[in-house]
C-alpha positions in Angstrom: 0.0 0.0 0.0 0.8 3.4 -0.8 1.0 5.7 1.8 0.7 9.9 1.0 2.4 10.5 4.1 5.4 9.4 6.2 6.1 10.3 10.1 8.7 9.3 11.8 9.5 10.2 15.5 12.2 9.7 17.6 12.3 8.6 21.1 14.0 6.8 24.2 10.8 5.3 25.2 10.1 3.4 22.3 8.3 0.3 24.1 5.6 3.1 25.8 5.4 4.9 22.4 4.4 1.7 21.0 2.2 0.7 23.5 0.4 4.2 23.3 -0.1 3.9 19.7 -1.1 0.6 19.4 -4.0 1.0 21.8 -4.5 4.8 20.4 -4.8 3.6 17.1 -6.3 0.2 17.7 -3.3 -1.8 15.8 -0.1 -3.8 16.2 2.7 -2.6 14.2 4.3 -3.9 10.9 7.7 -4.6 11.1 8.9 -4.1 14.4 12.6 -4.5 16.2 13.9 -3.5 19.2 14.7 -0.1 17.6 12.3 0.3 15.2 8.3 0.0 14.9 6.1 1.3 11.7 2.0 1.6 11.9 0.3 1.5 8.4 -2.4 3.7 8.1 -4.9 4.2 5.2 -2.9 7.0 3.4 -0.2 7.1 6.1 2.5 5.8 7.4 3.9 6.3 11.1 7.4 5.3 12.0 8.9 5.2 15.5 13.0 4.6 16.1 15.0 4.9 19.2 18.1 6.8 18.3 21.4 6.0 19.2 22.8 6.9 22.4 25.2 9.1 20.7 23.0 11.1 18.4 19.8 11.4 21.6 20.7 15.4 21.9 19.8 16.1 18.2 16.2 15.1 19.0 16.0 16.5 22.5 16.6 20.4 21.1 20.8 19.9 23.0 19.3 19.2 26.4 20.8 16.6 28.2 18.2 13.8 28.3 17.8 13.5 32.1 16.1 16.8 31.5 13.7 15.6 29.6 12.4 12.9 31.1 
């Protein structure tokens, strides 16, 4: 399937992002690893990865991650 859109976000949680969006959207994901999970939507297509340890800053704006959390 063809999707017109792609998402992707990146987080540290990744098990409790999956777990939101499988209940939130009512389905279990295609394809998914230990860093990786993709939803398949009609017309869309929503990723979620867990970025390495090394590269977490450029997705937390520079701020250390123990401020985020």
């Amino acid at each position: 399937m063809q999707s017109a859109a792609f998402i992707t976000l990146a987080s540290t949680q990744l098990n409790k992002q999956v777990e939101f969006y499988s209940r939130f959207l009512s389905l279990t994901p295609r394809g998914s690893t230990s860093t990786y999970a993709e939803f398949q939507l009609v017309g869309l297509k929503l990723a979620i990865f867990s970025p390495k340890a090394n590269h977490v800053t450029e997705f937390y704006g520079g701020h250390a991650l123990s401020a985020v959390r």
